[in-house]
C-alpha positions in Angstrom: 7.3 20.6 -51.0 4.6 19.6 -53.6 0.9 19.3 -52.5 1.2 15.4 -52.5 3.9 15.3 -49.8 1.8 17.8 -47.8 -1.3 15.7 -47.9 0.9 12.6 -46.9 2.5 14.4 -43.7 -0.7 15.8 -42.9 -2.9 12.4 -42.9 0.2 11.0 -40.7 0.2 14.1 -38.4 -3.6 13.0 -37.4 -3.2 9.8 -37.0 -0.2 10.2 -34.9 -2.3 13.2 -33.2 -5.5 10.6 -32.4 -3.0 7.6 -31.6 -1.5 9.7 -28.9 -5.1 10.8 -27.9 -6.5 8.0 -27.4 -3.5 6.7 -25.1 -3.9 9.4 -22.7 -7.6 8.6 -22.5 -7.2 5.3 -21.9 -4.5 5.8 -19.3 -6.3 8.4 -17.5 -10.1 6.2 -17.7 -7.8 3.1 -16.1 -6.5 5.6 -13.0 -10.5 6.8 -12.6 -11.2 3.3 -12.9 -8.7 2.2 -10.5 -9.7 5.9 -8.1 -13.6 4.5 -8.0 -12.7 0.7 -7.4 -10.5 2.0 -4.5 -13.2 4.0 -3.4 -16.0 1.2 -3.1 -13.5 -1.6 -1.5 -12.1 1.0 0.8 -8.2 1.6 0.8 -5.6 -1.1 0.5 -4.8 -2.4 3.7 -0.4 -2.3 3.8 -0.2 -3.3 7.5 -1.9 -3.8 11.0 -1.1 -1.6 14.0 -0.6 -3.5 17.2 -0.4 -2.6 20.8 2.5 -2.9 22.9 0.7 -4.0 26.4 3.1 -2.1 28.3 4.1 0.6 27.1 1.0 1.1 25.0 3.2 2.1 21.6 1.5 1.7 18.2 3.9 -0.5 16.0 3.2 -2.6 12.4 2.5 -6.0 13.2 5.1 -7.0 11.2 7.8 -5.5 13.0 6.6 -6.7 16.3 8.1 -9.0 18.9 6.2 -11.5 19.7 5.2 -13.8 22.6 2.9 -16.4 22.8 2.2 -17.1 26.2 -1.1 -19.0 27.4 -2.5 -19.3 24.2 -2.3 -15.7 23.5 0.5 -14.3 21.4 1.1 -10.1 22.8 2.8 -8.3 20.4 6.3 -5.9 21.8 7.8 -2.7 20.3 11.4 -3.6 22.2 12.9 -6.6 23.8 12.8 -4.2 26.8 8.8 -4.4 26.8 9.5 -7.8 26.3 11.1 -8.4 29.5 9.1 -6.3 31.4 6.0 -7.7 30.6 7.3 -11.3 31.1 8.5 -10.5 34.8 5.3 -8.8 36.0 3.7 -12.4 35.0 3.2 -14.9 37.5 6.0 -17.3 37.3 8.5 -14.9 35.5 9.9 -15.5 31.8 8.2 -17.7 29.5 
C-alpha cells in the first residue's frame, strides 16, 4: 500500500474509533441520567397491592375482584372470598 492510502485508512480508523466513542458515552451518561432521576423520584410505581378482607392475601389491584358495597369498593383475590365476605354481611349478597 503506498503511504497516501495509509494515511487515508488511518484518519478513517479515528474517526470511526471517536464516533463509536462518543456513542457509548452518550448511551451510558443517558442510563446514569436515567439511574439518578429514578433515584430522586423514587421507583416507578407498576401496581398497587390490595388486601383481600377475608382472607388477608396480597394481590395487584388490577387483578382484583371488586365490590362496591355501601360506598366502599373491597377488593377479592377469588370469587370464593367474594362470597364469603358478602354472606357474613348483614342482609347477605349485594
Amino acid at each position: 500500500m503506498s503511504p497516501q492510502r495509509l494515511l487515508i485508512l488511518a484518519v478513517l480508523l479515528y474517526i470511526a474509533w471517536r464516533l463509536i466513542r462518543n456513542l457509548i458515552r452518550e448511551k451510558i451518561e443517558d442510563e446514569t441520567e436515567k439511574r439518578q432521576k429514578e433515584k430522586a423520584n423514587g421507583p416507578s410505581v407498576e401496581d398497587v397491592l390490595v388486601e383481600d378482607p377475608v382472607c388477608h392475601t396480597l394481590i395487584p389491584k388490577h387483578q382484583a375482584i371488586r365490590l362496591h358495597q355501601d360506598g366502599t369498593t373491597y377488593y377479592f383475590c377469588s370469587d370464593k372470598c367474594c362470597d364469603k365476605f358478602t354472606a357474613g354481611k348483614p342482609g347477605g349478597k349485594a
